[in-house]
N, C-alpha and C positions, 0 to 999 in steps of 0.2 A: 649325231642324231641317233637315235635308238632306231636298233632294228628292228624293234614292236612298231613301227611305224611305218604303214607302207607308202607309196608314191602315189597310187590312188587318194588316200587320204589327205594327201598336203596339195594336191590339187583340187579337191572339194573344199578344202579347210572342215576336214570332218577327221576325226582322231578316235583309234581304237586301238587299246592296249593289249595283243595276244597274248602274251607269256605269261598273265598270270596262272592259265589253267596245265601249263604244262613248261617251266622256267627254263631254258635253256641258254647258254653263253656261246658264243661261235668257239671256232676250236684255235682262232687269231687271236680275237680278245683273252680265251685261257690263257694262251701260254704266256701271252703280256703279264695278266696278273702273275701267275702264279711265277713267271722268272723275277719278281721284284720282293716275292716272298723273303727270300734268303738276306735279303737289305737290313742291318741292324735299325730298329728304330725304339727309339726313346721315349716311352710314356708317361716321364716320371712329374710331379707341379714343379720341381728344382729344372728340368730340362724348359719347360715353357715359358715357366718367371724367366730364366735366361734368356731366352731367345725376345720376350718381351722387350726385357732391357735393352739387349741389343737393338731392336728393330725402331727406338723411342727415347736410346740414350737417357731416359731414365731410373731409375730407382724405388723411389717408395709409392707402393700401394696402399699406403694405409692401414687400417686392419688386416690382421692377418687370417681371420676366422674365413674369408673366401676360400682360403687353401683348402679347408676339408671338404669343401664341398667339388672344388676342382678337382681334388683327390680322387672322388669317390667316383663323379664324371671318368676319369682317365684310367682308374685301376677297373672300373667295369666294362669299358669299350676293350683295354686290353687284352681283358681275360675271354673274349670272343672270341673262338678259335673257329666262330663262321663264317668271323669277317675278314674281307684282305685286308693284307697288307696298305693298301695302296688308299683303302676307306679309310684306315686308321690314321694314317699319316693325312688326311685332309681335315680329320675329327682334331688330331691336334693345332692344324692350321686354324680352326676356328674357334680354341682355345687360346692360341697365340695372342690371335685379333683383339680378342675380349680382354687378354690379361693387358694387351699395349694399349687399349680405350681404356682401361682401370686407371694406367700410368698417367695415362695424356688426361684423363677428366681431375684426379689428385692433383697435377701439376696446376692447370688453370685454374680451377677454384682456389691453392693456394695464392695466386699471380692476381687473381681479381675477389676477393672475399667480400666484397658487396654483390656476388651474386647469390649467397645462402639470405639477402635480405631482399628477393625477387617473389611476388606475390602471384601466384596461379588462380586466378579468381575464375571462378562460379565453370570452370572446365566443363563440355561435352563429353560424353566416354559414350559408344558405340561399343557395346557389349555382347556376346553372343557367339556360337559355337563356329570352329570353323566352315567354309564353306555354306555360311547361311547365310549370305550377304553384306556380310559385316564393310568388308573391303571397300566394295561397290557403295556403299550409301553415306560412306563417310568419307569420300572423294567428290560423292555428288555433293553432299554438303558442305566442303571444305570450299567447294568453288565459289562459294555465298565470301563476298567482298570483306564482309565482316568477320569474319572467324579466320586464326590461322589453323597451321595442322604443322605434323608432322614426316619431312618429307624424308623419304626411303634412305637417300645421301647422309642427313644427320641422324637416323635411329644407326644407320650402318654405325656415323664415324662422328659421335656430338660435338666433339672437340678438335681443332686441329692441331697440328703434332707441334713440338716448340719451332718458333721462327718459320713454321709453314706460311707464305703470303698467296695472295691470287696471281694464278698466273698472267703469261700477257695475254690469252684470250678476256681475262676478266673471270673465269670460269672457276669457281672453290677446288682445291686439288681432289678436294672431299666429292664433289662428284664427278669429275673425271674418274677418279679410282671407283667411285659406284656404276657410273655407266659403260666399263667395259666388265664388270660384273655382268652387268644385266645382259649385256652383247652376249657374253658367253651363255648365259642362262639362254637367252631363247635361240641360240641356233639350234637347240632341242624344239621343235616347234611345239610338241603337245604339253610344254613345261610352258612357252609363250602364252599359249590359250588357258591353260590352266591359273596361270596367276600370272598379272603383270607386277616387274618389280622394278621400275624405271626408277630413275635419280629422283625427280620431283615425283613421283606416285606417291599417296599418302599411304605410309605402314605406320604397323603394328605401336604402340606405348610399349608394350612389352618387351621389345629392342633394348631400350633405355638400361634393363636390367642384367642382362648376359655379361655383361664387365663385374657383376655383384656373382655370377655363380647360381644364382635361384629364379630361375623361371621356366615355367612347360617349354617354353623354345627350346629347351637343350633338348626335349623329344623330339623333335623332327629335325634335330642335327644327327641323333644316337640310335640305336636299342639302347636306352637303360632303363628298364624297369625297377632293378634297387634305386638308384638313384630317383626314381619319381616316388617309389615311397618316402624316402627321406623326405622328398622336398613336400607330401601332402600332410606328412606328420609334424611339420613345422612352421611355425608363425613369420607371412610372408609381409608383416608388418615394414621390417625393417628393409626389404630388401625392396619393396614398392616407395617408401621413403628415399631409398638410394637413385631410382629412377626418376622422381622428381627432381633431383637432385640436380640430375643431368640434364633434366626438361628447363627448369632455371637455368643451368648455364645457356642455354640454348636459344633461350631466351635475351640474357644479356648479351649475344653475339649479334639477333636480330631483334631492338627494343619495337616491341608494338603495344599500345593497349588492345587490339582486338582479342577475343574469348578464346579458347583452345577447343578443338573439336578434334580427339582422341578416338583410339580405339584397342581393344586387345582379347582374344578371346578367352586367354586364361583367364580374366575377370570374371567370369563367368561363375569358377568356383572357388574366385576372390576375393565378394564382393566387403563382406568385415572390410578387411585388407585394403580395396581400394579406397570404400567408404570412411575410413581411420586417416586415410591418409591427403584426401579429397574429401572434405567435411562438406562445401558446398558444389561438388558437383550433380550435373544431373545424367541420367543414366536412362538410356535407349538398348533395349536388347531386340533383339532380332529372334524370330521364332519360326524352323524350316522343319518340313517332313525329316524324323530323325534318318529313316530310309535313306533319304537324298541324301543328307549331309555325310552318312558313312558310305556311299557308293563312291563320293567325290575324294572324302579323305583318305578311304584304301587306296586308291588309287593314285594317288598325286603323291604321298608318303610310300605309297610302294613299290614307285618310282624307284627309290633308295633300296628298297630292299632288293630287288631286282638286281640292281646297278652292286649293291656291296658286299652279300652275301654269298659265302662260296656256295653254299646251295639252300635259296631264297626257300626260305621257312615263312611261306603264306600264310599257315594254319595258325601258327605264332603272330604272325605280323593282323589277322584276323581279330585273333581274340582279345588282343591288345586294345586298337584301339576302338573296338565295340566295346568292351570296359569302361573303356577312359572317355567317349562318350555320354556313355551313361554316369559315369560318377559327375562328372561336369552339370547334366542338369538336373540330375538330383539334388547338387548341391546348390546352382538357382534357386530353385523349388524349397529348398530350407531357406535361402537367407533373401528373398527378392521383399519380400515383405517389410525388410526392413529400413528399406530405402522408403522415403514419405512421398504421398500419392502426386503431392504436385513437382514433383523431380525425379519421376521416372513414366517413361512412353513403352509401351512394348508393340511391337510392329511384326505381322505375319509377313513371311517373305511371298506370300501369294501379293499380298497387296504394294508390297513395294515393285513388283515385277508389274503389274495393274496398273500401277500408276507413282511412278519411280521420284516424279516433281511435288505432287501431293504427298507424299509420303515423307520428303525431305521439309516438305513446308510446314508438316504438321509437328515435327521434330524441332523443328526452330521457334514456333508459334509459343509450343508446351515451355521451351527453354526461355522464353522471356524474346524474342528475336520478329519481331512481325514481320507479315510480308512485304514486300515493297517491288514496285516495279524493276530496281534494277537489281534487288535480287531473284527475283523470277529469271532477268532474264539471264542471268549469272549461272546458274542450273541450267534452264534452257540452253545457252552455248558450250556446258560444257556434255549435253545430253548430244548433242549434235554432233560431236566429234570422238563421245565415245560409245559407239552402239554395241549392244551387247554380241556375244560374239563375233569381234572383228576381227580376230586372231585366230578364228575357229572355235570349235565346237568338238569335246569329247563325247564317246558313246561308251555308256558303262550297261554292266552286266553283272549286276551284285552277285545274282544268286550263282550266275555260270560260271563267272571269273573266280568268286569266293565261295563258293562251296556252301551257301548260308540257307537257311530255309525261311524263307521270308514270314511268313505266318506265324511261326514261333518270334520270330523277330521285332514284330509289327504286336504281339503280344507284349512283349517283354517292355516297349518302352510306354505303352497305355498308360503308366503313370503320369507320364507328361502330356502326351497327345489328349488323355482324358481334361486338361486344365487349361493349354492352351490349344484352339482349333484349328491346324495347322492342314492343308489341304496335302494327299498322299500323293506325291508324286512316283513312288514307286508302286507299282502295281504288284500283289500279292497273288493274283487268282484264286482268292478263295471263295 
């Protein structure tokens, strides 16, 4: 557990992250890190395609054009002489992961190739910036009888490894190995409260993609800012093709005709891209005070920065992703238009907090999906067991924790606020 957290706090289930405004590491934890410095470690795509193979007894990956982009991942976390050792070496473990799901997904499509002839018809996408409700309303909606989703265990791991079977619990090994993931994630409790990441929780579409090398997730595994120019400068065409890919297999492991109800928030400044790839789906975005949403994201990604950098560069970790907010829905705002009026809903997150059932209802209604008693009450039980803050509650402090001048701030993104009327949950005082 983080020492930014005090005992006070996990007794209220109330959460306050101190160290932003003045970063310190105990002088226990230093000398751990820094005696693991000296440990040779390998950042090379030849060291991890190995370790791939080994960990999957497989071989081919297919194309080989991922390599450059793992490349460019691996040579820029390396050349961080602010990060430890100890990050890096976990950075490569989640390179690992992704290069052994590349192995394991090429192996079973070659094994079952009647699943590139698996049809993803008329898919939900829950679209929209992180921390703006995304998570939460396509959970609630997932609960509707009719739709499946995507649960956290198969974005992890979509395929199982060759001759993997279920154990004798009956249990997929695929979420066993997700749920002591998740075990470990929340013994950090303000990581619990901030995001639930359970075996069956529905995440992110964008999972799908991390075995292809091209998706905004590799930010909030890294610092790499070359590497997100790379990937903004290039057509995500192919590589959101690859994650359907996987969405099909995933499908022939579990055959349903029910609808998919997705989500991801790089769509956001995807949308060509998802829309090329998802001809007939339809698309729900979510619209929150940009305020909130970056009070929430520094903070839960600075997590990281705290935790990996020899000395947490805020001011970097700041301007980052207040940038990369704003490019996101800028680039809504250019392309939301071109999705046609009857396959796209946009939903303020004041109203989905308002009324969390209506708001799912009206999501389904627009998608072709009418109400029905026992999906009302389908929402209803799962609204019952999951009430908001039940894990707790953070307490943020934009301006004090981050150094930011709200007013200028609250100027800056008027471009959007002017279009959609999104209620300020950060106060400015001005």
């Amino acid at each position: 557990m983080s020492s930014a957290v005090s005992a006070e706090a996990i007794a209220s289930k109330t959460f306050r992250v101190e160290q932003f405004r003045d970063p310190k590491l105990s002088e226990e934890k230093r000398r751990a890190l820094e005696s693991a410095e000296a440990e040779p470690l390998d950042m090379s795509v030849a060291a991890v395609l190995s370790a791939a193979k080994a960990q999957t007894g497989l071989a081919d990956f297919g194309p080989a054009d991922f390599e450059e982009r793992l490349g460019l991942l691996l040579r820029e976390v390396d050349a961080d002489a602010n990060v430890w050792r100890t990050a890096k070496a976990q950075f490569i473990g989640f390179c690992v992961k992704a290069a052994a799901n590349r192995l394991k997904g090429r192996d079973f499509i070659k094994r079952h190739p009647s699943i590139n002839e698996i049809a993803i018809d008329r898919p939900i996408f829950i679209v929209g910036l992180p921390r703006s409700g995304t998570t939460h309303l396509e959970n609630l909606i997932a609960a509707d009888r009719r739709l499946r989703y995507l649960p956290v265990y198969l974005g992890s791991e979509p395929v199982p490894a060759p001759g993997e079977q279920l154990g004798a619990t009956a249990k997929d090994p695929r979420w066993t190995r997700s749920n002591a993931h998740w075990e470990r994630m929340r013994s950090n409790p303000i990581m619990e409260a901030l995001h639930e990441h359970s075996p069956g929780h529905a995440c992110g579409e964008n999972e799908l993609q991390m075995p292809d090398f091209s998706t905004y997730q590799w930010e909030w595994m890294g610092d790499v800012p070359r590497w997100r120019n790379y990937y903004l400068a290039h057509d995500q065409t192919p590589h959101y093709a690859y994650g359907r890919t996987m969405l099909k297999a995933i499908a022939f492991q579990f055959p349903s005709e029910r609808r998919w109800i997705l989500k991801g928030n790089q769509h956001s400044e995807q949308l060509p891209a998802l829309l090329r790839t998802y001809p007939d789906a339809f698309i729900v975005q979510t619209h929150r005070d940009p305020l909130a949403i970056l009070q929430s994201v520094l903070t839960m990604r600075g997590l990281a920065v705290l935790a990996n950098q020899k000395k947490p560069n805020i001011e970097a970790h700041v301007a980052y992703w207040v940038d990369r907010i704003e490019h996101m829905l800028r680039a809504y705002l250019r392309d939301y238009k071109a999705i046609p009026d009857n396959r796209r809903v946009d939903l303020l997150f004041q109203d989905i907090i308002a009324d969390d059932i209506g708001s799912a209802q009206k999501v389904m209604v627009a998608a072709g999906l009418p109400t029905t008693p026992e999906s009302t009450q389908d929402l209803r039980d799962y609204m019952a067991h999951h009430q908001r803050g039940r894990a707790g509650r953070v307490i943020y402090d934009l301006a004090g924790d981050f150094n930011l001048n709200l007013i200028d701030l609250r100027e800056r993104f008027r471009f959007y606020t002017d279009v959609f009327p999104v209620r300020q949950e950060v106060k400015t005082n001005d």
